[in-house]
TORTORLUM-688770 format. One record per atom (N, C-alpha, C): atom name; residue in three letters; chain; z, x, y. Coordinates in Angstrom, 2 decimals. Layout:
{pt CA; ala; A; {Z; X; Y}}
...
! end
This chain:
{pt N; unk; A; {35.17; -11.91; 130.89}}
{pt CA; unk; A; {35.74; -10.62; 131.22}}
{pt C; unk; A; {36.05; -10.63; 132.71}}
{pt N; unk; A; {36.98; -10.50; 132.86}}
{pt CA; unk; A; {37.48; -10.68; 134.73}}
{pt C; unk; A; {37.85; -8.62; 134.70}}
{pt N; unk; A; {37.33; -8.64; 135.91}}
{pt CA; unk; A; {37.87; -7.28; 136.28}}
{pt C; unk; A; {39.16; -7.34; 137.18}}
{pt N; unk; A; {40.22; -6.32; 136.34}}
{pt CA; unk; A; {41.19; -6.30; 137.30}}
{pt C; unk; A; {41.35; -5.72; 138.78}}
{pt N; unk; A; {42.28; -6.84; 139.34}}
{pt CA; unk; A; {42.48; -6.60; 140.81}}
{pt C; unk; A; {44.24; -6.96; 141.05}}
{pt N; unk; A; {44.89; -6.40; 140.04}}
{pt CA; unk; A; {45.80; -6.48; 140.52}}
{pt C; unk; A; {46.72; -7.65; 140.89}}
{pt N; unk; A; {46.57; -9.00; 140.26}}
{pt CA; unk; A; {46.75; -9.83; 141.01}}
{pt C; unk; A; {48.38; -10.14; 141.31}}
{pt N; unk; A; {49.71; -9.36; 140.52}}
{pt CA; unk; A; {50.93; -9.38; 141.43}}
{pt C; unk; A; {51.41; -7.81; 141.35}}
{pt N; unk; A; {51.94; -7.47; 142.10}}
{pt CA; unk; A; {52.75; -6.04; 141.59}}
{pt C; unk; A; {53.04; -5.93; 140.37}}
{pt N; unk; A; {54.06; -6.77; 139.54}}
{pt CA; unk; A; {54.58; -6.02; 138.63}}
{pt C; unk; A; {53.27; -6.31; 137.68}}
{pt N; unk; A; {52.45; -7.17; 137.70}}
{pt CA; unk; A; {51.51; -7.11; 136.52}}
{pt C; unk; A; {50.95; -5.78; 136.95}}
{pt N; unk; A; {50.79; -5.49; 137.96}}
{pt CA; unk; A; {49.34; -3.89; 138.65}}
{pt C; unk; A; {50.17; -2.80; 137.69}}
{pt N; unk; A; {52.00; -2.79; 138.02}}
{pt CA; unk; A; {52.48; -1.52; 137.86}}
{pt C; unk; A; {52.25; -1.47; 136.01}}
{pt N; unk; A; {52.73; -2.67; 135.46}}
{pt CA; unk; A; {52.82; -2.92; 133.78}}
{pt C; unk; A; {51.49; -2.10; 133.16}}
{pt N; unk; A; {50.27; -2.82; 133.74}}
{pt CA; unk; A; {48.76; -2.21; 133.67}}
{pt C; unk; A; {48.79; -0.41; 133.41}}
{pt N; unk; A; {49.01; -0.66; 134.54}}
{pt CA; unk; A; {49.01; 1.10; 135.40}}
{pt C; unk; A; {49.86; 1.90; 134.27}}
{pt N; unk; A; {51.23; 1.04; 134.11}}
{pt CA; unk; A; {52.12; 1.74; 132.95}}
{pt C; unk; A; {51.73; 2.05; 131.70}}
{pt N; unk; A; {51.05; 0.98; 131.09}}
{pt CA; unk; A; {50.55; 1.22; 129.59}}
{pt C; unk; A; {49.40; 1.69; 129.71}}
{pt N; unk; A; {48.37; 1.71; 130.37}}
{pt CA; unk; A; {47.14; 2.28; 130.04}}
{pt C; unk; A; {47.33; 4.03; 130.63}}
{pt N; unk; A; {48.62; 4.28; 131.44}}
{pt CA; unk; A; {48.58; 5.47; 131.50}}
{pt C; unk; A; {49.45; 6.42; 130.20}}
{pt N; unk; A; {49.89; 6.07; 129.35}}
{pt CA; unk; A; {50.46; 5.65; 127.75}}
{pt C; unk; A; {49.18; 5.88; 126.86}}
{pt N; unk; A; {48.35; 4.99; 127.26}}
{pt CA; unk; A; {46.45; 5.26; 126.27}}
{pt C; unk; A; {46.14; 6.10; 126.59}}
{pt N; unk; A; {46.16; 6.53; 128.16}}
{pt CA; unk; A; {45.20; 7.93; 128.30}}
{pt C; unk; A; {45.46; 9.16; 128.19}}
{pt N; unk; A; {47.21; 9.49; 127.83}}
{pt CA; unk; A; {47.79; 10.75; 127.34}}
{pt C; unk; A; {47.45; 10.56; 126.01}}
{pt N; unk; A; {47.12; 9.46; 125.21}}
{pt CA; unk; A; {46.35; 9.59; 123.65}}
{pt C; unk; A; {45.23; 10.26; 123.65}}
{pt N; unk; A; {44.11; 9.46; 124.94}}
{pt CA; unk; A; {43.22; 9.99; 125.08}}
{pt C; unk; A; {42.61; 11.33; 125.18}}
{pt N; unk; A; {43.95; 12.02; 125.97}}
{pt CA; unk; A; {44.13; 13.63; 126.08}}
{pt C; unk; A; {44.32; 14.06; 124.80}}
{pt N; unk; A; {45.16; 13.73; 123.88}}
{pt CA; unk; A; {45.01; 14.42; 122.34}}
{pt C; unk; A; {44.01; 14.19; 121.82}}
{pt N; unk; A; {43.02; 13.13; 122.04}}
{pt CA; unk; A; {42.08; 13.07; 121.31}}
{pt C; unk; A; {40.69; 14.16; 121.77}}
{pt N; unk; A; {40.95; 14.35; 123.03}}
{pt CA; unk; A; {40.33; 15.95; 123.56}}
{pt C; unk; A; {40.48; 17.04; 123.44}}
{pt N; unk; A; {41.69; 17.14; 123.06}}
{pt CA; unk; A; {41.94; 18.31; 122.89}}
{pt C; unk; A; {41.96; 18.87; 121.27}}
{pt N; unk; A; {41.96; 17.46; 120.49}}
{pt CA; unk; A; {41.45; 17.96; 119.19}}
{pt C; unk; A; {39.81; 18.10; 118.88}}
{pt N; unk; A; {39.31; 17.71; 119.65}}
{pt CA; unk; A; {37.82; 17.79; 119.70}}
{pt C; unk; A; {37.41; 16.21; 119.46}}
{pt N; unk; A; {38.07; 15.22; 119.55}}
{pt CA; unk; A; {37.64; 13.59; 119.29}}
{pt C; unk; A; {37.01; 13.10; 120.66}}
{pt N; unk; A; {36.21; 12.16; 120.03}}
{pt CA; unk; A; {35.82; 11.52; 121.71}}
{pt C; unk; A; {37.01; 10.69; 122.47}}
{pt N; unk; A; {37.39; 10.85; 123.25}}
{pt CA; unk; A; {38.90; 11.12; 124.05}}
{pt C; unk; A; {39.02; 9.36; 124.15}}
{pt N; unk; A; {39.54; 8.87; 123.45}}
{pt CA; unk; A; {39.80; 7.55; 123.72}}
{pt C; unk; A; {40.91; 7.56; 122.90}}
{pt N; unk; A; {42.55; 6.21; 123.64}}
{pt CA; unk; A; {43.66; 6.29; 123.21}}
{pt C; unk; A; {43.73; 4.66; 123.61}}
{pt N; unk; A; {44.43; 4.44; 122.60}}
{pt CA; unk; A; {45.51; 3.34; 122.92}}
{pt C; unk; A; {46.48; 2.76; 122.24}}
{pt N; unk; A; {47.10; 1.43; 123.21}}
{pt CA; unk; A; {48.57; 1.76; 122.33}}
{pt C; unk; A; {48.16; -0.16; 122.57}}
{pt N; unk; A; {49.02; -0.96; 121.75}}
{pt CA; unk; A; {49.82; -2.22; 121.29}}
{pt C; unk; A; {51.04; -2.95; 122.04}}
{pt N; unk; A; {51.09; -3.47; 122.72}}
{pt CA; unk; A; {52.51; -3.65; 123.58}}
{pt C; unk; A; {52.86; -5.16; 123.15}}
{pt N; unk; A; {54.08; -5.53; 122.84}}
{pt CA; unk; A; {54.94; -6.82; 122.74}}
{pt C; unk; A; {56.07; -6.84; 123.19}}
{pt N; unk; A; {56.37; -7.76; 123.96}}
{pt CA; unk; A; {57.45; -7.73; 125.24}}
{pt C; unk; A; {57.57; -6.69; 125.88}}
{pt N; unk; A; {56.68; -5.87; 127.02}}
{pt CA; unk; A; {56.92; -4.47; 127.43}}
{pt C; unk; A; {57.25; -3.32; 126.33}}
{pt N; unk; A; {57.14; -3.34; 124.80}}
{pt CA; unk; A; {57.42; -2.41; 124.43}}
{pt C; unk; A; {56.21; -2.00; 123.69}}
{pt N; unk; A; {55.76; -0.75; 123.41}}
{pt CA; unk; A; {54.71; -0.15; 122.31}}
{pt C; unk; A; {55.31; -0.39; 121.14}}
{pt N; unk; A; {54.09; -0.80; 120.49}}
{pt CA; unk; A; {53.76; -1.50; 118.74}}
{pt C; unk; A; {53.37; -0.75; 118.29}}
{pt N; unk; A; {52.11; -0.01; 118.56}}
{pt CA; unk; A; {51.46; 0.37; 117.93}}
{pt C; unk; A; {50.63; 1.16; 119.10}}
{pt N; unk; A; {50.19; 2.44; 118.40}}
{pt CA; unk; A; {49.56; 3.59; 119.05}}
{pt C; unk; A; {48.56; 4.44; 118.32}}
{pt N; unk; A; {47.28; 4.46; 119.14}}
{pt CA; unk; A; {46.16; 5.14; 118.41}}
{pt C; unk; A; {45.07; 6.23; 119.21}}
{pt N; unk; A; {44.32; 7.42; 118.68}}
{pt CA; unk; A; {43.87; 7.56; 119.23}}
{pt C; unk; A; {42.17; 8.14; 118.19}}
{pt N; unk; A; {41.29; 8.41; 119.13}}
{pt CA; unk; A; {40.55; 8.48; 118.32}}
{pt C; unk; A; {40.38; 9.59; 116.85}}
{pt N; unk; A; {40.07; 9.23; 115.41}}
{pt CA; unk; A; {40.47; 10.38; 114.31}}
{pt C; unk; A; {39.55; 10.67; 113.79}}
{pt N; unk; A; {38.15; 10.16; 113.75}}
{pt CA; unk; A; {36.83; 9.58; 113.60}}
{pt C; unk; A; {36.44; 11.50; 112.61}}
{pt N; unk; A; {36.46; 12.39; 113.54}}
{pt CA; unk; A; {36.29; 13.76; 112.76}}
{pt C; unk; A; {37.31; 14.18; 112.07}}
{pt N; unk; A; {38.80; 14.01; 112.31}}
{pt CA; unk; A; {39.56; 14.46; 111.59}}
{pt C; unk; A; {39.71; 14.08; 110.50}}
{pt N; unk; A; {39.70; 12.69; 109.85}}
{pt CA; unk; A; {39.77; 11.86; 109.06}}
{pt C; unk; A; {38.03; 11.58; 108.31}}
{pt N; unk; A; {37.37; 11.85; 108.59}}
{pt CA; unk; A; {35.92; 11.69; 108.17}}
{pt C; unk; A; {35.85; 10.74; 108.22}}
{pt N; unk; A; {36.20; 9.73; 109.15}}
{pt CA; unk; A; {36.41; 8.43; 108.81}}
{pt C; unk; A; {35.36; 7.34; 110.06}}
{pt N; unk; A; {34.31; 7.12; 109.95}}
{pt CA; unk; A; {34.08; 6.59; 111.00}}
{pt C; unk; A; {34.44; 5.47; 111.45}}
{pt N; unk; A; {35.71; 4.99; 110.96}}
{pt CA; unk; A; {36.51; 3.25; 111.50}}
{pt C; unk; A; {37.78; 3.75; 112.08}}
{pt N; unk; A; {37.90; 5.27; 112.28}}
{pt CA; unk; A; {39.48; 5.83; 112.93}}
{pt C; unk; A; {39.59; 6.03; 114.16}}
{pt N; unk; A; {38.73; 4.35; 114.74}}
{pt CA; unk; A; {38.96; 4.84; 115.83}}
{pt C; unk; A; {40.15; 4.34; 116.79}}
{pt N; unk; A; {40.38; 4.84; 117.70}}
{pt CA; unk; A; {42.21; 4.68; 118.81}}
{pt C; unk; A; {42.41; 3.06; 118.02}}
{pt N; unk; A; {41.33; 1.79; 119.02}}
{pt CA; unk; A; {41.96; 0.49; 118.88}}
{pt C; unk; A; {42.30; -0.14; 117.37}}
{pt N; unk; A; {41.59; 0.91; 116.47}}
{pt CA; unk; A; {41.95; 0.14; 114.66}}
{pt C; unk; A; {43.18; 0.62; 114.38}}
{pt N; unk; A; {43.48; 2.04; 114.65}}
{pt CA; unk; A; {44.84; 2.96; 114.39}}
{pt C; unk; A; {45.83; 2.27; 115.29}}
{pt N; unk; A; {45.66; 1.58; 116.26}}
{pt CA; unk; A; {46.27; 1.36; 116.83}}
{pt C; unk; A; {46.94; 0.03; 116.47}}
{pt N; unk; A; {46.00; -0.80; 116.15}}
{pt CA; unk; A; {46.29; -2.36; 115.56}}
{pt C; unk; A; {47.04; -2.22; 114.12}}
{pt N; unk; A; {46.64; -1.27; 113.32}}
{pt CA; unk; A; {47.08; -1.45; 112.17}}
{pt C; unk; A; {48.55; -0.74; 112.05}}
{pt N; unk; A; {49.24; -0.26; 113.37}}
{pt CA; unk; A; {50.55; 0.37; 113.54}}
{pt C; unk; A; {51.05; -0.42; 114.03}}
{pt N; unk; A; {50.54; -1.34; 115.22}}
{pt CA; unk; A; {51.38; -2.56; 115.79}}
{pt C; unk; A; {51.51; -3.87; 114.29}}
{pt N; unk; A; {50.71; -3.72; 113.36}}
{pt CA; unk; A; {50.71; -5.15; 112.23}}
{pt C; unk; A; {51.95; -4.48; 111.04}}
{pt N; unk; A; {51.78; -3.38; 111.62}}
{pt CA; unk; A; {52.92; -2.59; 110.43}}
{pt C; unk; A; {54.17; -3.39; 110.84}}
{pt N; unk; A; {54.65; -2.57; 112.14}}
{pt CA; unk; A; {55.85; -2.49; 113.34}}
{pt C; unk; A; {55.95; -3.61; 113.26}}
{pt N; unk; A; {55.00; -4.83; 113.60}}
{pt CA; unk; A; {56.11; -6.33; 113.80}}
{pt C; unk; A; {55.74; -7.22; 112.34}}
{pt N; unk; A; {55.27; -6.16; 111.49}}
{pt CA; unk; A; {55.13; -7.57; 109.64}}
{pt C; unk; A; {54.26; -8.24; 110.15}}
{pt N; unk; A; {53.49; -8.42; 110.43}}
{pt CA; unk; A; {52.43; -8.96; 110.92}}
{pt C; unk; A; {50.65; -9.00; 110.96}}
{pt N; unk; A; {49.92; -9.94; 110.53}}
{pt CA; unk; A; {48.99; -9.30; 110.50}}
{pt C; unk; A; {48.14; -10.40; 111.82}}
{pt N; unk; A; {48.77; -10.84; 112.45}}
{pt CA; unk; A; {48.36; -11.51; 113.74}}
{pt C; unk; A; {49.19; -11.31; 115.13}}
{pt N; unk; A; {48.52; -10.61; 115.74}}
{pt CA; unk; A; {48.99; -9.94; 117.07}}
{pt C; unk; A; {49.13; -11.30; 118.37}}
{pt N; unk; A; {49.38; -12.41; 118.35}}
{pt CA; unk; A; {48.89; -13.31; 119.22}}
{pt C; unk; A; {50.06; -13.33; 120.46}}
{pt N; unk; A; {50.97; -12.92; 120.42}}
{pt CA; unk; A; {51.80; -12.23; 122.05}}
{pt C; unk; A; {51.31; -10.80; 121.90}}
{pt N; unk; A; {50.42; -9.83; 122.07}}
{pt CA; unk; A; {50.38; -8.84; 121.95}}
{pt C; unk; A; {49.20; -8.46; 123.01}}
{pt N; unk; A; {49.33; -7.24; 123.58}}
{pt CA; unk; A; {48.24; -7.04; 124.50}}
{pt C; unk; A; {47.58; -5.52; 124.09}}
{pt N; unk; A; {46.22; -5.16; 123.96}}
{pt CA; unk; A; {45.83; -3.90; 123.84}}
{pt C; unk; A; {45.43; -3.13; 124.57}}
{pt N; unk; A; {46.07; -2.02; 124.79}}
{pt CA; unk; A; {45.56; -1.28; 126.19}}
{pt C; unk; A; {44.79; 0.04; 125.62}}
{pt N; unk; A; {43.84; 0.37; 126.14}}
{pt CA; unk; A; {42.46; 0.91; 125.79}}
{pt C; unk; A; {41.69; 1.68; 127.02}}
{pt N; unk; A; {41.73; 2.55; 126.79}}
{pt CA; unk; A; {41.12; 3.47; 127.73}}
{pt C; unk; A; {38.91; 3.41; 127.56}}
{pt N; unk; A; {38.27; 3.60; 126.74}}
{pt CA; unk; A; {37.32; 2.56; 126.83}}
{pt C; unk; A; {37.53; 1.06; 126.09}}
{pt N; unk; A; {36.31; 0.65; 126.51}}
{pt CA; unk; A; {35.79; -0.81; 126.33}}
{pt C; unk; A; {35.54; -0.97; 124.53}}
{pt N; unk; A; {36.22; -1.55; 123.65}}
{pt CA; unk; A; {35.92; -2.25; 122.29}}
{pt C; unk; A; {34.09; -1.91; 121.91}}
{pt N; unk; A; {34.34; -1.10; 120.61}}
{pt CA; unk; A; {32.72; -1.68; 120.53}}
{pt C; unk; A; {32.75; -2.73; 119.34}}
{pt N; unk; A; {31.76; -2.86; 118.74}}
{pt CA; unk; A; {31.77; -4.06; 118.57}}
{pt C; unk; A; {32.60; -4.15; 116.93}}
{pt N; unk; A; {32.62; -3.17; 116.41}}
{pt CA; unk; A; {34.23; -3.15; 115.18}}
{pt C; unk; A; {35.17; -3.52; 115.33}}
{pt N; unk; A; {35.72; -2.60; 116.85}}
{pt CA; unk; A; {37.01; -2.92; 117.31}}
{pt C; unk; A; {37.09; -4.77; 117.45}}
{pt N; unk; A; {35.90; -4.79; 117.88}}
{pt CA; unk; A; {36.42; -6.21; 118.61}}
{pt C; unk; A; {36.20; -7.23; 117.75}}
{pt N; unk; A; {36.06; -6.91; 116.87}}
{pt CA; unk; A; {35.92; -7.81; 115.92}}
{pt C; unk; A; {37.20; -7.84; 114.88}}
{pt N; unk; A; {38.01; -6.57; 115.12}}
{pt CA; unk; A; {39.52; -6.75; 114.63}}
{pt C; unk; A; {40.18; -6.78; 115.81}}
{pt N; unk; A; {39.68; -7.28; 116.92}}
{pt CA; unk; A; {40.67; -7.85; 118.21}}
{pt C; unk; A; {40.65; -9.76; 117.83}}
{pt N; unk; A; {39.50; -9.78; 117.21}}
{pt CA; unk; A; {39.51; -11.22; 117.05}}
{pt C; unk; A; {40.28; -11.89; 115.80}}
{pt N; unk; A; {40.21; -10.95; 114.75}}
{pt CA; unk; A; {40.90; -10.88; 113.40}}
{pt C; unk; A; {42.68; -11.15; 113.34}}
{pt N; unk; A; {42.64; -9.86; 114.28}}
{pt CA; unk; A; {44.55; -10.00; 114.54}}
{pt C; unk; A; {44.85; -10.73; 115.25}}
{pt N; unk; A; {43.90; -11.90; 116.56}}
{pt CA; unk; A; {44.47; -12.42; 117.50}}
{pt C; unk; A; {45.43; -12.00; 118.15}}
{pt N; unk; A; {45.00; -10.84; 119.10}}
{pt CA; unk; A; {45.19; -10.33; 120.32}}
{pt C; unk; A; {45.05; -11.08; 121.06}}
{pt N; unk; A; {46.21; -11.43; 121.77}}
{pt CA; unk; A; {46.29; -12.21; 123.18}}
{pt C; unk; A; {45.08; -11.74; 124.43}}
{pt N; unk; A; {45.45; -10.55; 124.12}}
{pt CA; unk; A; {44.73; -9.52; 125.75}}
{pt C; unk; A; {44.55; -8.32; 125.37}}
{pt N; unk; A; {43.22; -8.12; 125.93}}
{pt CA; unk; A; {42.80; -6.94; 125.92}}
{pt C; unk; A; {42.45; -6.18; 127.71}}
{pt N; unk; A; {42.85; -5.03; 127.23}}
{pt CA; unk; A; {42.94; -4.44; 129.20}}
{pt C; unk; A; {42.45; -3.05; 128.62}}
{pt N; unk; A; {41.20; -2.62; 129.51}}
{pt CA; unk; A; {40.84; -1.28; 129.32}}
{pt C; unk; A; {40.03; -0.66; 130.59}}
{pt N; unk; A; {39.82; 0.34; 130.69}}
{pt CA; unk; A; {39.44; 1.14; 131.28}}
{pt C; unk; A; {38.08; 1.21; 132.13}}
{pt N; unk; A; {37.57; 2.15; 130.96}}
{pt CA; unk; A; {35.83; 2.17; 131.36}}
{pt C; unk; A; {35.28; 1.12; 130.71}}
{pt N; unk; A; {34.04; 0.54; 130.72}}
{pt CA; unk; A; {32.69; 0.11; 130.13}}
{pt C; unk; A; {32.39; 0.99; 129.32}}
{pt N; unk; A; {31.61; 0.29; 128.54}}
{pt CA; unk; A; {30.55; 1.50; 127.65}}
{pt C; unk; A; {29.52; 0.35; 127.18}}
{pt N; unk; A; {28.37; 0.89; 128.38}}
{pt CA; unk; A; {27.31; 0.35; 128.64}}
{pt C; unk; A; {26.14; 0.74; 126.99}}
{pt N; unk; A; {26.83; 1.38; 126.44}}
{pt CA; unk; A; {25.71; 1.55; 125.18}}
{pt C; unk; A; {26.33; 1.06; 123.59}}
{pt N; unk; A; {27.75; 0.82; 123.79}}
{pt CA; unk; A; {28.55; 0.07; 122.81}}
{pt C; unk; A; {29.62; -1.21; 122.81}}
{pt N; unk; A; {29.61; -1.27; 123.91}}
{pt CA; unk; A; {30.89; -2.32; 124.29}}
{pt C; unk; A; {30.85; -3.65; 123.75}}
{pt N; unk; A; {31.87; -4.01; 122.83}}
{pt CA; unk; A; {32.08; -5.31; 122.32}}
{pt C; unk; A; {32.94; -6.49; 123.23}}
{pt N; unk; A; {33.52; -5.72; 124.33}}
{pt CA; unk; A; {34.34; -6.74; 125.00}}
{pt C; unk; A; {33.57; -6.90; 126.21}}
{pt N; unk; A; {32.25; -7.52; 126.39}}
{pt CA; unk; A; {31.75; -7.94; 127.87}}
{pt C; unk; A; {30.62; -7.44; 128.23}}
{pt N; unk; A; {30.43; -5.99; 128.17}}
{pt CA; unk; A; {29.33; -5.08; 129.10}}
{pt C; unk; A; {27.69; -5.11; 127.79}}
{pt N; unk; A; {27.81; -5.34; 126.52}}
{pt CA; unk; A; {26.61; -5.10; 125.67}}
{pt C; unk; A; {27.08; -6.21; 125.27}}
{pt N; unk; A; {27.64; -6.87; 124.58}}
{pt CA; unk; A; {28.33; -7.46; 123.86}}
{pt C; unk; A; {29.87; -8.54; 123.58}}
{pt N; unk; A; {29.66; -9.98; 123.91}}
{pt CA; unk; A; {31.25; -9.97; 124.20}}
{pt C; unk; A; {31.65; -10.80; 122.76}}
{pt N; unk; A; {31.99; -9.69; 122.00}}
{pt CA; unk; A; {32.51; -10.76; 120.65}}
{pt C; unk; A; {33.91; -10.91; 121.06}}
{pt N; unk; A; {34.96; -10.33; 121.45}}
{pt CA; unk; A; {36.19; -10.71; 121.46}}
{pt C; unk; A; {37.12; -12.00; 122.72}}
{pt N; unk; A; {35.63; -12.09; 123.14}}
{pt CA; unk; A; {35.73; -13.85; 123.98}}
{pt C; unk; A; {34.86; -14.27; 123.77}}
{pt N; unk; A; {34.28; -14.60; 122.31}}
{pt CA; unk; A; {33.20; -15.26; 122.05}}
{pt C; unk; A; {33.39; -16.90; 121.62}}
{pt N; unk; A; {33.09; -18.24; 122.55}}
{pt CA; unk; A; {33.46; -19.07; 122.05}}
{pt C; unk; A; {33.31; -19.49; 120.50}}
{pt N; unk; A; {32.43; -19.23; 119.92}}
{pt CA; unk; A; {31.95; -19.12; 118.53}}
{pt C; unk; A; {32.84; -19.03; 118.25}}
{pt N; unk; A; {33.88; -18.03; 117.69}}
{pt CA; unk; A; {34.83; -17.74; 117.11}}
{pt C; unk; A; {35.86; -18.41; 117.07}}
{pt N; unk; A; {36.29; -18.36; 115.82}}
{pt CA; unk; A; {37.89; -19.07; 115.88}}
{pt C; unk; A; {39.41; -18.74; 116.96}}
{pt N; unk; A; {38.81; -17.28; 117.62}}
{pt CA; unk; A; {39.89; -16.92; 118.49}}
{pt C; unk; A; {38.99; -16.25; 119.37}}
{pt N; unk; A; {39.49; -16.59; 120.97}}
{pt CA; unk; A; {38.90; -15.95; 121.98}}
{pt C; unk; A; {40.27; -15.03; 122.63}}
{pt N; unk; A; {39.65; -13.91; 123.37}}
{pt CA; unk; A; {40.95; -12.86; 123.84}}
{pt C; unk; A; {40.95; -12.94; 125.52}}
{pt N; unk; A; {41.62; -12.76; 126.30}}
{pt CA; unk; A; {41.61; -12.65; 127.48}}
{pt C; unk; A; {40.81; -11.00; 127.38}}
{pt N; unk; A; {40.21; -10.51; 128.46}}
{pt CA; unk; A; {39.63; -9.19; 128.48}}
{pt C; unk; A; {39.69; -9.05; 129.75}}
{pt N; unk; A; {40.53; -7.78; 130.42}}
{pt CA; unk; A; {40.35; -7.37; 131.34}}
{pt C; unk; A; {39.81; -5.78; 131.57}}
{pt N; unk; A; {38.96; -5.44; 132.46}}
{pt CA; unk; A; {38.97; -4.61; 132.58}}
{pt C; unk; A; {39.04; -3.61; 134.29}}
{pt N; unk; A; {38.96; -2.44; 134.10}}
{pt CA; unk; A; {38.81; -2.06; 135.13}}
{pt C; unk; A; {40.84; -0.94; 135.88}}
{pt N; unk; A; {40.80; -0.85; 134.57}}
{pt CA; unk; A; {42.19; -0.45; 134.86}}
{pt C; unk; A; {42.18; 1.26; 134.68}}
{pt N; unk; A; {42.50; 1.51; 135.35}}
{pt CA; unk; A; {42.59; 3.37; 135.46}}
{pt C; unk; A; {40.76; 3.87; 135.50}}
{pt N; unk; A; {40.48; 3.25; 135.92}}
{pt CA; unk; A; {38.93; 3.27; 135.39}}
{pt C; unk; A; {38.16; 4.34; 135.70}}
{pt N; unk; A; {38.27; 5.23; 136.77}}
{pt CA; unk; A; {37.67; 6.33; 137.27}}
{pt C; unk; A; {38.10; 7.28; 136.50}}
{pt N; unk; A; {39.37; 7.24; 136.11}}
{pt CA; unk; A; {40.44; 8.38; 134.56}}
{pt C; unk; A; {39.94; 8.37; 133.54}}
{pt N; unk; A; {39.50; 7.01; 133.33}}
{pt CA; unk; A; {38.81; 6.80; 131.71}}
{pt C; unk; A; {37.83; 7.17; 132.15}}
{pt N; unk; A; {36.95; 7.09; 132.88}}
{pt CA; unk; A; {35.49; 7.62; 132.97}}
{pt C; unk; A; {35.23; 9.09; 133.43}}
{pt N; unk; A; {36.21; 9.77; 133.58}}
{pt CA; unk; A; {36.47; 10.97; 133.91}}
{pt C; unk; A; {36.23; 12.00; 132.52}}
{pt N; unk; A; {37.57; 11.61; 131.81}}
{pt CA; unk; A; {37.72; 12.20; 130.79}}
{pt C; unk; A; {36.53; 12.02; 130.05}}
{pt N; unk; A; {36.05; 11.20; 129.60}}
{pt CA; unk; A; {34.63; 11.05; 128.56}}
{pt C; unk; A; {33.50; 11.61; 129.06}}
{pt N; unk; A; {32.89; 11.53; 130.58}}
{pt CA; unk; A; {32.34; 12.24; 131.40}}
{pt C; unk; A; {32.45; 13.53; 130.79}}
{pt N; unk; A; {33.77; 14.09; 131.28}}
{pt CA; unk; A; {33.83; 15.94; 130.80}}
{pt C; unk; A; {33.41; 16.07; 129.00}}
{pt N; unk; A; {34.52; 15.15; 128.15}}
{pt CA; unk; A; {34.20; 15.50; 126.96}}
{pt C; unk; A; {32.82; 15.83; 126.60}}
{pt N; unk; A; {31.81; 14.76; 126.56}}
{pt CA; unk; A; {30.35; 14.77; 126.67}}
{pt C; unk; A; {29.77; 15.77; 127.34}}
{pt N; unk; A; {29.94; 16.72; 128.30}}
{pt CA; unk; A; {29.72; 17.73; 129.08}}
{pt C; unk; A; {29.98; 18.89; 128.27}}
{pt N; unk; A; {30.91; 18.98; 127.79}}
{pt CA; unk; A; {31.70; 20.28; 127.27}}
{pt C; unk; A; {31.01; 19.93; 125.82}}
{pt N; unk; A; {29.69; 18.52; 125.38}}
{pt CA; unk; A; {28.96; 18.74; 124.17}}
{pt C; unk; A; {28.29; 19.49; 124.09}}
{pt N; unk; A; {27.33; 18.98; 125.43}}
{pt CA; unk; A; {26.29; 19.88; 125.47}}
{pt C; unk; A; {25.76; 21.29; 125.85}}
! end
């Protein structure tokens, strides 16, 4: 897991671009009452696929942003292997997600916050660069990161 730093402009602005794309998901997913996490699918600069969390709406506890999100980008390109594809994610994979980050072969994964009590990509857990596996993902994080940790911050606040 390398934390991002930006390393040319247009990669910082691309970053900056799509994960600010996840975190207006993230905002619907607050404002429907979901735990505020969004993201979207990108292949050649364009969105694939877009998700955000549905987990109460759907009774569903696998609805969350990065599955809705993968299974709209495997729609969009006929595909059920993402391997030019990058996922941008406002938190960190827990360990479901990342285990259908390893499934679809996702090139890259780029997200936000940590989540020091679930995270599958690095911080508890790193299955989606796990040499074990038949596919390892690039994982970056650290992108919009004070935004993503903002919003979940308040959501969780406005639980209790």
């Amino acid at each position: 897991m390398q934390m991002f730093n930006g390393n040319s402009s247009i990669e910082k602005k691309n970053h900056n671009l799509f994960m600010m794309k996840a975190f207006h998901l993230a905002e619907i997913a607050f404002d429907e009452g979901e735990v505020p996490v969004g993201a979207v699918v990108v292949h050649n600069n364009s969105i694939v696929g877009r998700g955000f969390n549905q987990v109460e709406r759907l009774n569903d506890p696998t609805a969350h942003a990065e599955m809705i999100a993968i299974s709209a980008a495997c729609d969009t390109l006929s595909s059920k292997y993402l391997s030019e594809c990058t996922l941008y994610v406002t938190l960190e994979p827990c360990a479901m997600c990342s285990g259908a980050i390893v499934w679809s072969k996702l090139k890259r994964v780029v997200f936000g916050a940590l989540d020091d009590q679930a995270g599958g990509c690095g911080s508890l857990f790193n299955i989606a660069a796990n040499k074990n596996l038949n596919h390892q993902t690039e994982i970056i994080h650290g992108v919009m990161e004070a935004d993503c940790q903002y919003i979940l911050k308040k959501f969780f606040e406005s639980k209790r």
